[in-house]
Every structure is written in structure tokens, then in C-alpha cells.
LUMNU-284870 format. One record per residue (C-alpha): residue number from 1; x, y, z. Coordinates in Angstrom, 1 decimal. Layout:
BEGIN
rec k->NUM, px->X, py->Y, pz->Z
...
***
This chain:
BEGIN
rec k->1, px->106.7, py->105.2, pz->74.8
rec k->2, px->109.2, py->102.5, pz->74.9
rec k->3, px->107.7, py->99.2, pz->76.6
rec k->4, px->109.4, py->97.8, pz->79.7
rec k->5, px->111.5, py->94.6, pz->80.2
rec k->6, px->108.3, py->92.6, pz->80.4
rec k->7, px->107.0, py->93.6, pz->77.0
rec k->8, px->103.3, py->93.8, pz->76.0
rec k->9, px->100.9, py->90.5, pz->76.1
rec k->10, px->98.4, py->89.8, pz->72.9
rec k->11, px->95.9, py->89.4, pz->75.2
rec k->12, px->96.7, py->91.5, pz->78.1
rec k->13, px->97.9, py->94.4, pz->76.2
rec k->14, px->96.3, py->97.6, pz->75.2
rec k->15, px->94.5, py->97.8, pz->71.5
rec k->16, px->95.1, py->100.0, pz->69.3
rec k->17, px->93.4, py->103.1, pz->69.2
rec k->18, px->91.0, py->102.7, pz->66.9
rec k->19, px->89.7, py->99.3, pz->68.4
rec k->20, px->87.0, py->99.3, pz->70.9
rec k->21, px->88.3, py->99.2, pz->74.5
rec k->22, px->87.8, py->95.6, pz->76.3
rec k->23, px->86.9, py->94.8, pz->79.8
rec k->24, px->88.5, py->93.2, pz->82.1
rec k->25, px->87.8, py->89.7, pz->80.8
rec k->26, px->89.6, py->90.7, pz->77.7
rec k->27, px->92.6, py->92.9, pz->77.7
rec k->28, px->94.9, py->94.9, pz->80.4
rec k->29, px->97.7, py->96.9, pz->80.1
rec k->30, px->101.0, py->98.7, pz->78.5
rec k->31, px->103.0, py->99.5, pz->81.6
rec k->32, px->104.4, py->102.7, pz->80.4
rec k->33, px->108.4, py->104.0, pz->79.7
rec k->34, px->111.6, py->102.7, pz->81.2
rec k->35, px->112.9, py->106.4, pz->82.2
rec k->36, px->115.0, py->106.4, pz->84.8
rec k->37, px->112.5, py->107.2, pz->88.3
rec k->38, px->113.6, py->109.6, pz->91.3
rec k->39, px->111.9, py->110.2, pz->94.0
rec k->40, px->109.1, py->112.6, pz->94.9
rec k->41, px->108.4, py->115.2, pz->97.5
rec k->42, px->106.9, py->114.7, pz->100.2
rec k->43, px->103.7, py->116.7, pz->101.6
rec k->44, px->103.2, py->117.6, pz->105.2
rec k->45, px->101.4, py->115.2, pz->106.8
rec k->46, px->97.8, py->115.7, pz->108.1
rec k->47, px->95.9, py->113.2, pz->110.7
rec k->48, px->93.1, py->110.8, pz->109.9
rec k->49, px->90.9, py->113.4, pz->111.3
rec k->50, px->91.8, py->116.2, pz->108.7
rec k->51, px->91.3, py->113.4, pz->105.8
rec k->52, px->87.8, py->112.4, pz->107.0
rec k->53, px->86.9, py->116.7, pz->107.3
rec k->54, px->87.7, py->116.8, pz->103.9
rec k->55, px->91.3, py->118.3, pz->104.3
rec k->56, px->94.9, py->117.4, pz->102.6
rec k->57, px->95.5, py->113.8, pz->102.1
rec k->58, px->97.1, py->112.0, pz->105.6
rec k->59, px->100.0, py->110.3, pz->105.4
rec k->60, px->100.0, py->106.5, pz->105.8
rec k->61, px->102.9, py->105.5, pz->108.7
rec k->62, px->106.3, py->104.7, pz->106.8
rec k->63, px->107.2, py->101.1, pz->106.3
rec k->64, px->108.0, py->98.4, pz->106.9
rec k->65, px->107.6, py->97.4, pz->110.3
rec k->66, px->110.1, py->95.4, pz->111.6
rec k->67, px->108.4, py->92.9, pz->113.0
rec k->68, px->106.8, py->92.3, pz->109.8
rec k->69, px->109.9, py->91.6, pz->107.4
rec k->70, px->112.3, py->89.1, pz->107.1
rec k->71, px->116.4, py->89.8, pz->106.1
rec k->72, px->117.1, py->87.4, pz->102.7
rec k->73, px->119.5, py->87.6, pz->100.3
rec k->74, px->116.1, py->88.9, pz->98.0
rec k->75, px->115.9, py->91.6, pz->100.2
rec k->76, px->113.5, py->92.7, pz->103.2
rec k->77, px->110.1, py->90.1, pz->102.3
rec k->78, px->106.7, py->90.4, pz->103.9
rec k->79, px->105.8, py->87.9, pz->106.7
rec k->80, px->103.2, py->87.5, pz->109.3
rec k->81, px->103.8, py->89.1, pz->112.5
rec k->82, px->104.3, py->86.7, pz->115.7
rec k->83, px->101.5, py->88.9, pz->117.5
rec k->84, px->99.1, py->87.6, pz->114.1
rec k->85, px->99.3, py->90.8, pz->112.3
rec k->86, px->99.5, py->90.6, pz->108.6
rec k->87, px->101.5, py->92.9, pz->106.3
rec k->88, px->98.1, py->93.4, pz->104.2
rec k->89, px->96.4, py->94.7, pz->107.2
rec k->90, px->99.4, py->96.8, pz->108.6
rec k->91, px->100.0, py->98.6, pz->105.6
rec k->92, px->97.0, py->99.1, pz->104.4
rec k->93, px->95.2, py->102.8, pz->104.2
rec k->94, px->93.1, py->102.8, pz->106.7
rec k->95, px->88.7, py->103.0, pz->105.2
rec k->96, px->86.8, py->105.6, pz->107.2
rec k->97, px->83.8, py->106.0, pz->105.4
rec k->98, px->80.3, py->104.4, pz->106.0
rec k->99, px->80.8, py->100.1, pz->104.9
rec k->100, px->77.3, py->100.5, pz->103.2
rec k->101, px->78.6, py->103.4, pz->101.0
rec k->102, px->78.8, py->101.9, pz->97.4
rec k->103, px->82.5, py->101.7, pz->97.2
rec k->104, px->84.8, py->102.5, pz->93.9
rec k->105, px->88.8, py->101.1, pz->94.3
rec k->106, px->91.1, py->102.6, pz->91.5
rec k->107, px->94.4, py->100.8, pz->91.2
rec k->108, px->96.7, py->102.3, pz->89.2
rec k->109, px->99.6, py->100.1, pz->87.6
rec k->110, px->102.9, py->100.4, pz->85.8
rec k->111, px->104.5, py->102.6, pz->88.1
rec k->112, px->108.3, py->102.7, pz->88.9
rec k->113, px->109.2, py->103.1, pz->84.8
rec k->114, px->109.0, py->106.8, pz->84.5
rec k->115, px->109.8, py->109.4, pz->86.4
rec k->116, px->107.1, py->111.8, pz->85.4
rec k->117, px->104.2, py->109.6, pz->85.5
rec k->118, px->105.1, py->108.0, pz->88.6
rec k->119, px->105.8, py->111.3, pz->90.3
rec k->120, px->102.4, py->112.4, pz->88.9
rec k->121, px->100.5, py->109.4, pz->90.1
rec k->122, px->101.6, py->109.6, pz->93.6
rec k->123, px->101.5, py->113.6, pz->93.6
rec k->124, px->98.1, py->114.5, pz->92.1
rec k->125, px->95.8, py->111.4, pz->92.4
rec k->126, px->93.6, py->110.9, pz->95.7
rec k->127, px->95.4, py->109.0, pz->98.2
rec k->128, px->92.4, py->106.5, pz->98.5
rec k->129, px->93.5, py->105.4, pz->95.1
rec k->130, px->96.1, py->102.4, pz->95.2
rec k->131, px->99.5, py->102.2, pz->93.3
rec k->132, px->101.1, py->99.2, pz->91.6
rec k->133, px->104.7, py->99.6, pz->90.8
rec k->134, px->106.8, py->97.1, pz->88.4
rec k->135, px->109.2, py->95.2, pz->89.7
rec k->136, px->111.8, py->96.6, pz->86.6
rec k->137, px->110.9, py->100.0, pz->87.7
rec k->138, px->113.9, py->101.6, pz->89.6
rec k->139, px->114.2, py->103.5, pz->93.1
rec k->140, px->111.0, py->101.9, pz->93.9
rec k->141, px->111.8, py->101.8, pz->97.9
rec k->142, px->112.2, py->105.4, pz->97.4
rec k->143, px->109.1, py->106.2, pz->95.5
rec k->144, px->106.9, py->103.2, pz->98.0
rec k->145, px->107.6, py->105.4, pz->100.9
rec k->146, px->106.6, py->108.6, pz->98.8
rec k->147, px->103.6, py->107.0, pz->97.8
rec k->148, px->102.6, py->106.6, pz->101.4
rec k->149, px->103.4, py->109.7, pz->102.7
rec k->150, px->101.1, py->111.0, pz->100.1
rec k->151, px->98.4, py->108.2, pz->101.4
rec k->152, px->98.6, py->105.5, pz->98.9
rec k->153, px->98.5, py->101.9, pz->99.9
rec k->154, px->100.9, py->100.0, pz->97.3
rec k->155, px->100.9, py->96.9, pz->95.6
rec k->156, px->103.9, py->95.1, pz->93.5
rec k->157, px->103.0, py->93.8, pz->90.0
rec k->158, px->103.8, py->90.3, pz->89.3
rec k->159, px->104.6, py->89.8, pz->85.5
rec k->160, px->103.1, py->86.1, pz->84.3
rec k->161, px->103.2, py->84.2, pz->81.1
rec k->162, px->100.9, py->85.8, pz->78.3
rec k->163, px->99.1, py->82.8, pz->76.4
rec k->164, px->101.2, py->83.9, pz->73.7
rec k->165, px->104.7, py->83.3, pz->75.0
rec k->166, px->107.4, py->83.6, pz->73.8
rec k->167, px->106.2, py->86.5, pz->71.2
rec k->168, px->105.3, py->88.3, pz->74.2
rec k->169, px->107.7, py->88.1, pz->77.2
rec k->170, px->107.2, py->89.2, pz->80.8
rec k->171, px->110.3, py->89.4, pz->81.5
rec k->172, px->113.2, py->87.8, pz->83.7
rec k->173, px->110.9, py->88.0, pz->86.7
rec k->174, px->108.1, py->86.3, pz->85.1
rec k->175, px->106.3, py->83.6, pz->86.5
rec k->176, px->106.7, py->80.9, pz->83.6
rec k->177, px->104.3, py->77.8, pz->83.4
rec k->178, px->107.4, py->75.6, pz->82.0
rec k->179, px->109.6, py->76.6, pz->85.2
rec k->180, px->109.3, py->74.3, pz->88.6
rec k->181, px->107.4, py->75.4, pz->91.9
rec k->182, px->110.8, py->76.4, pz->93.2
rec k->183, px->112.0, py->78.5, pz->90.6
rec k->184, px->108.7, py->80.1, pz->90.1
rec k->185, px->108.6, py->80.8, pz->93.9
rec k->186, px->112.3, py->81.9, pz->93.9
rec k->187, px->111.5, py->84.3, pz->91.2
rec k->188, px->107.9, py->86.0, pz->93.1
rec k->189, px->110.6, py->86.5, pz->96.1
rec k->190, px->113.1, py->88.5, pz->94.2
rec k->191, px->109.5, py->90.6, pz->93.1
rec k->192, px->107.9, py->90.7, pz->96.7
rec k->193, px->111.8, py->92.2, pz->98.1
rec k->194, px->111.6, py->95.0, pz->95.2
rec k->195, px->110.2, py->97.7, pz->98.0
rec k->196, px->108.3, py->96.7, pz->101.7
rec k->197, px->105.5, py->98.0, pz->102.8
rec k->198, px->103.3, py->97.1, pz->99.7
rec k->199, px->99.8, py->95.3, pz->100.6
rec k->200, px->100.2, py->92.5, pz->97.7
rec k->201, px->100.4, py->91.7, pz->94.7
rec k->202, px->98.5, py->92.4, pz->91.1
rec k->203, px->99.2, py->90.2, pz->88.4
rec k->204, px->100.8, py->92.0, pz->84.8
rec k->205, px->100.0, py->89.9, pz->81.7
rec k->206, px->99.5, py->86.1, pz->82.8
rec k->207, px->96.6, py->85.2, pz->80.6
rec k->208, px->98.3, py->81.4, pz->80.8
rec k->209, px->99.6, py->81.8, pz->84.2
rec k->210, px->96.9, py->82.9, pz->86.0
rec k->211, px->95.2, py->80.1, pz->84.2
rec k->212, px->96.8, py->77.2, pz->84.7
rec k->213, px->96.0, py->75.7, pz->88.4
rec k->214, px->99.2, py->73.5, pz->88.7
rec k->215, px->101.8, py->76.4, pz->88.0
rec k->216, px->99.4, py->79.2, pz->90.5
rec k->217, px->98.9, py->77.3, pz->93.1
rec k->218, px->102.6, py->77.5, pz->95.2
rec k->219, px->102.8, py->81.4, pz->94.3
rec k->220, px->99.0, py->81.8, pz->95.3
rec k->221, px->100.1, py->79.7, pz->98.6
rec k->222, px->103.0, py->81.4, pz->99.3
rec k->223, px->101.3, py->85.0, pz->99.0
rec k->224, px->98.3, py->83.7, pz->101.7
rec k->225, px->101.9, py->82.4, pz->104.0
rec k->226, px->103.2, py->86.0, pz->103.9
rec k->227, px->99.8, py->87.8, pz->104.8
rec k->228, px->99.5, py->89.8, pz->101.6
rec k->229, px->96.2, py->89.9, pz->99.5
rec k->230, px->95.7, py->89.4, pz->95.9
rec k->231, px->94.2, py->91.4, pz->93.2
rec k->232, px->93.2, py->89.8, pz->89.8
rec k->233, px->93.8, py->91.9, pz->87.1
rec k->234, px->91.2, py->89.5, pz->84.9
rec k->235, px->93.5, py->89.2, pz->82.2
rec k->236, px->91.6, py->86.0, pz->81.4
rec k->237, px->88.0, py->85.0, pz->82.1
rec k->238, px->89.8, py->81.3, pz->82.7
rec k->239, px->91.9, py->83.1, pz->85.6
rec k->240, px->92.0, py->80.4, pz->88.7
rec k->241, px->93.4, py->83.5, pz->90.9
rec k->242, px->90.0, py->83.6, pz->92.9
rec k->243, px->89.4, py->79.8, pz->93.4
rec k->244, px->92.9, py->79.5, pz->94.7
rec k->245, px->92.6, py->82.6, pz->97.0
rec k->246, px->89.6, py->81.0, pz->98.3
rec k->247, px->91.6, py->77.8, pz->98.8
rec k->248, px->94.5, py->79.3, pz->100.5
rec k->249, px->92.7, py->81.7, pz->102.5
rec k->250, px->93.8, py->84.8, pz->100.7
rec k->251, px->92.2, py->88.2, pz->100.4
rec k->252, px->91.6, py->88.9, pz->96.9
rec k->253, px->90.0, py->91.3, pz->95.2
rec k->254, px->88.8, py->91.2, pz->91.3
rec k->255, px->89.3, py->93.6, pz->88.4
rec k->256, px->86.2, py->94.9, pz->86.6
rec k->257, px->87.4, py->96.9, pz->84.0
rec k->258, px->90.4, py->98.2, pz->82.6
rec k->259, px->90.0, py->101.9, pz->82.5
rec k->260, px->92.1, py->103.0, pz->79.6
rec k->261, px->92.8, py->100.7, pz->76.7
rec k->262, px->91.7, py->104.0, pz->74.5
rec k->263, px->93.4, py->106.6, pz->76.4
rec k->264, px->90.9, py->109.1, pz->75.6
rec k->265, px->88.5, py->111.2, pz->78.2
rec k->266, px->85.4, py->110.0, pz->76.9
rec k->267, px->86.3, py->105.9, pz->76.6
rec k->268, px->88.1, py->106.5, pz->80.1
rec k->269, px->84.6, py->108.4, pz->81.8
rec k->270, px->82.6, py->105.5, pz->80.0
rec k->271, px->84.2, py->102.7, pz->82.1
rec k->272, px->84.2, py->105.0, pz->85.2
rec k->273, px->80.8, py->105.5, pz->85.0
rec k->274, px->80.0, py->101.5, pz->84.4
rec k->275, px->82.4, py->101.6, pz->87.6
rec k->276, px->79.9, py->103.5, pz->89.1
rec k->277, px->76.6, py->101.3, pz->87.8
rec k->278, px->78.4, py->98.1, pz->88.9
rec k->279, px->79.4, py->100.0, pz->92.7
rec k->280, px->75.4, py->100.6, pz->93.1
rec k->281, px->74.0, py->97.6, pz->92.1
rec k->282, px->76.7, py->95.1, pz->94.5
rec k->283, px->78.2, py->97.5, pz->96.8
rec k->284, px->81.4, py->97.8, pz->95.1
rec k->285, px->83.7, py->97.9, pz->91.8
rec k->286, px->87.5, py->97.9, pz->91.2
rec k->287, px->88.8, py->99.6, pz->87.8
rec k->288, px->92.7, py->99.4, pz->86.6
rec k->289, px->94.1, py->102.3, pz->85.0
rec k->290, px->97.9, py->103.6, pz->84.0
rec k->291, px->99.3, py->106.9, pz->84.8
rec k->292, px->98.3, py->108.1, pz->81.2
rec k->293, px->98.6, py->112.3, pz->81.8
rec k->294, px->94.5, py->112.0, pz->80.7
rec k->295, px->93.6, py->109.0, pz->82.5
rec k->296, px->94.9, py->110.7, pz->85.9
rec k->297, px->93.1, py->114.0, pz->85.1
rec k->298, px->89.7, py->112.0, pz->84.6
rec k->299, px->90.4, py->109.5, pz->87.7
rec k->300, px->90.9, py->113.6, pz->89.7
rec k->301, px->87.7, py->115.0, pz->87.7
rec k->302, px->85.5, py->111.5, pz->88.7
rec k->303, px->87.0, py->111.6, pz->92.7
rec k->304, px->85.6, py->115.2, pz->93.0
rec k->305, px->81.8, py->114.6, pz->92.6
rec k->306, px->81.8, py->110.9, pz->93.7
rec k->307, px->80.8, py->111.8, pz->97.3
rec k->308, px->78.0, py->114.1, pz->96.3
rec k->309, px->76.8, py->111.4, pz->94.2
rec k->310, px->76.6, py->108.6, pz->97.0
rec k->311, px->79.4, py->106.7, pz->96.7
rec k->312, px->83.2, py->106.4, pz->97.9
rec k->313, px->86.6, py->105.6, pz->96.5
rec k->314, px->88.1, py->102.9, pz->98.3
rec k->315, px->91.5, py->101.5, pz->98.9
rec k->316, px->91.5, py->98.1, pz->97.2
rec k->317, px->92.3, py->96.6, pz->100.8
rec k->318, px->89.0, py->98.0, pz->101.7
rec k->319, px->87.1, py->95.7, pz->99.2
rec k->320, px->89.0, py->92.2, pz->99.3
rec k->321, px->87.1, py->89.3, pz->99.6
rec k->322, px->88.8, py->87.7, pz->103.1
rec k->323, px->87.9, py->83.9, pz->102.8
rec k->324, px->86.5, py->82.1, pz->105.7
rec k->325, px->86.7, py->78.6, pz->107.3
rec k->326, px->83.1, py->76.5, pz->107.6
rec k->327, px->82.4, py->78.2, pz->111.2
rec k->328, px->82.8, py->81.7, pz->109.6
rec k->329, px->85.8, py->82.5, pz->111.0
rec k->330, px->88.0, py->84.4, pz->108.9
rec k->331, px->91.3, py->82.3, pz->108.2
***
């Protein structure tokens, strides 16, 4: 496959082959082709009650809501409602199982680049698993508003500086640690206006980025003042994305393994089933995966029996950490 604009990181990019597959800590991701997308069909919709019976995937209301957008010249960007509601929240697929259930989010990234894969993604997956689309993908408005009619909650991929930069690049979108706050920020505003309706943001690459607290901190701020959460894709164990989530009150979640640096069944079912270890033993787990044709047949094959095994697969808005002020109070 041909890479995208953003290129692959050292350290955030798949091995090869032969090479064990890393956690999260050490590796992430090739974000697929540059095809040219087109939208996908959409299925009827069912209601919340027909999803929780066990029948065809409900569709998630279309977005954006008006009162949660503002016009710039960047396009339609996330803000918090004047009645306190927050585009995270609003958009969000709504978590109808039992909170204790051990709970499994799947994010998906890399979506947006090809036609096929993105079409397959948003067609065949589970709608509880979340979809992260690249901000060079095309007719992404188009394929956000599929995604959602087919149940998936979206997130928009935010490419950072790789430690090894410039070898690697992320991109003309990428969030640089020589640029200032303002072009940093001006840059994460032409990302967040790619499509509406998305829940947040996932960081691609950024093993510098996400590491450095200076350079983080305004984007990290500026996602908590728009009412979106954060997931860390852990594409460094020095990432600062947590602390500063916590800072700036935040919802963030955190990536526990990359599901497919060996795109093969058997490495992919390993890390699901550590996915699965790590969900029983503290309640929850997030893997990251890409919309491999194998690593979508295993996320299907591992969705079928996880409900007659005990556990649940999530929405990654349904496992954020929310941080709270001293009284407990959720900021």
C-alpha cells in the first residue's frame, strides 16, 4: 500500500513482518492507502431497543448539532453547547450494557484513505467499535455521517511529530514541536473542521509531541475548551497526554495495545485475548487496530463470543477517564 501524506514514524510505525509485534508503549501504526474514498450505503435504521435485543446495528442521530458547531473559515468546529452540553457527550454512541460488565473498546484508525477499507470498516465491523479517520483522507463528511448511521462514534486523528523528524513526517497538518502555540493550534483547527460530529481526537505518530509538555499543553487545552475527549494512542511510554487531560479537565482514554503490527490472525487474536485478560482484571481495555481485510475479520470473529464470555465491547466514550475537581465533581 502506498503511505499517506503523513508518512510512517520509526517508532510509531508498524514492524516488519517478521519482528515481533509491540505494545502500545512501543509502536503504532501505518494508516493505510491514499485511494480516492466515496461514500457508503446506508442501512435502515433500527432503535436502541432492537440493538440491546440483539438486532441490526441502530443508527446514531446525524450530526452535527447546531448548537454545537461554530462557522470558521476552518470549517464547522466543535464547541460546548450554551445549555452545557458537550460535543463528546452529544455524539457519542450511547453504552447500554451493565457498567460492571468488563468492557473491551476497539478503535479502529486510518480511515478516510481508501475506499475499500473505509467502506469495509464502517459496513462490516460492530457499531460499538469506534472509527478514526485521517485528516488527508477525502469525503470524510460524507463517510462521518455513514459511519454513524451504521452506529459508530468517530474520532479525527491528529498527526504529531515522530521523535525522528524530519525522516519521518506527519504531514502539513502535523503538530510540530518547533512551531508556536498559535500555529500549532491553527493547524489542530483545520484537523478538528475535517468532518463534525466526531467525539475527539486520537493522536497518529507523535512519539515527541505527545511528549514534550510545553508544545501539548495549548492543543490538550484547547480540545478540554471544545468539549471533546482524548484518546492516547501510547506511541510513547513518555506521552504527557494523560497528565495534561487531567490538568485540563479532559476525558481521556489510553491505548493498551496496538492490535495489528503483524497483520496476521494469530498475532491479531493474541493481543485480543490480552485485551480480554487486561478487561477482567480492571474492568476495561482499549486496543487500536487498522482496517487490515484480516484484522476486521478477527475484530467480527472476537465481537461474536465476547458476550457469552462475560464481557462487552464498548464505545471508547464509554471508557474515558472524566477528570474531577477536589469535591468530586466532574469538571
Amino acid at each position: 500500500d502506498q503511505k499517506n501524506a503523513a508518512g510512517t514514524d520509526a517508532e510509531d510505525g508498524a514492524p516488519p513482518a517478521a519482528q515481533a509485534p509491540t505494545t502500545a508503549e512501543d509502536g503504532a501504526h501505518d494508516v493505510g492507502t491514499g485511494e480516492k474514498a466515496a461514500p457508503a450505503t446506508t442501512p435502515p435504521a433500527t432503535s436502541l431497543a432492537d440493538s440491546k435485543a440483539g438486532a441490526l446495528p441502530f443508527a446514531l442521530a446525524p450530526a452535527p448539532d447546531p448548537a454545537l458547531v461554530e462557522k470558521t473559515s476552518e470549517g464547522l468546529l466543535p464547541i460546548r453547547g450554551a445549555d452545557g452540553r458537550v460535543p463528546w457527550q452529544a455524539y457519542s454512541r450511547p453504552f447500554l450494557a451493565d457498567p460492571g460488565t468488563p468492557k473491551i473498546a476497539l478503535v479502529v484508525i486510518g480511515l478516510g484513505l481508501s475506499e475499500a477499507r473505509t467502506r469495509a470498516a464502517i459496513e462490516e465491523l460492530p457499531g460499538e467499535v469506534t472509527l478514526a479517520f485521517s485528516p488527508y483522507g477525502r469525503r470524510l463528511q460524507d463517510y462521518a455521517r455513514e459511519a454513524r448511521a451504521h452506529g459508530h462514534e468517530t474520532l479525527v486523528m491528529v498527526p504529531m511529530e515522530p521523535r525522528d523528524y524530519p525522516a519521518n513526517d506527519p504531514g502539513p497538518l502535523g503538530l510540530l514541536t518547533k512551531l508556536t502555540p498559535a500555529q500549532n493550534l491553527q493547524r489542530l483547527r483545520r484537523i478538528l473542521g475535517r468532518f463534525a460530529g466526531h467525539v475527539g481526537i486520537v493522536n497518529d505518530m507523535g512519539s515527541r509531541f505527545s511528549a514534550e509538555r510545553e508544545a501539548l499543553s495549548p492543543v490538550i487545552a484547547e480540545i478540554g475548551r471544545r468539549g471533546l475527549l482524548v484518546l492516547d494512542a501510547r506511541t510513547t511510554a513518555r506521552s504527557k497526554i494523560p497528565e495534561l487531560a487531567g490538568r485540563f479537565g479532559v476525558p481521556f482514554a489510553r491505548n493498551d495495545r496496538h492490535i495489528d503490527n503483524v497483520a496476521r490472525g494469530a498475532e491479531i487474536d493474541r493481543y485480543l485475548a490480552e485485551l480480554e485478560t487486561l478487561a477482567r482484571r480492571r474492568g476495561q481495555a482499549v486496543g487500536i487496530g487498522h482496517p487490515y481485510p484480516i484484522t476486521i475479520a478477527r475484530i467480527r470473529a472476537f465481537a461474536e463470543g465476547l458476550q457469552t464470555r462475560g464481557l462487552v465491547l464498548a464505545p471508547v466514550s464509554a471508557v474515558v477517564e472524566i477528570p474531577t475537581d477536589e469535591g468530586g465533581e466532574a469538571r
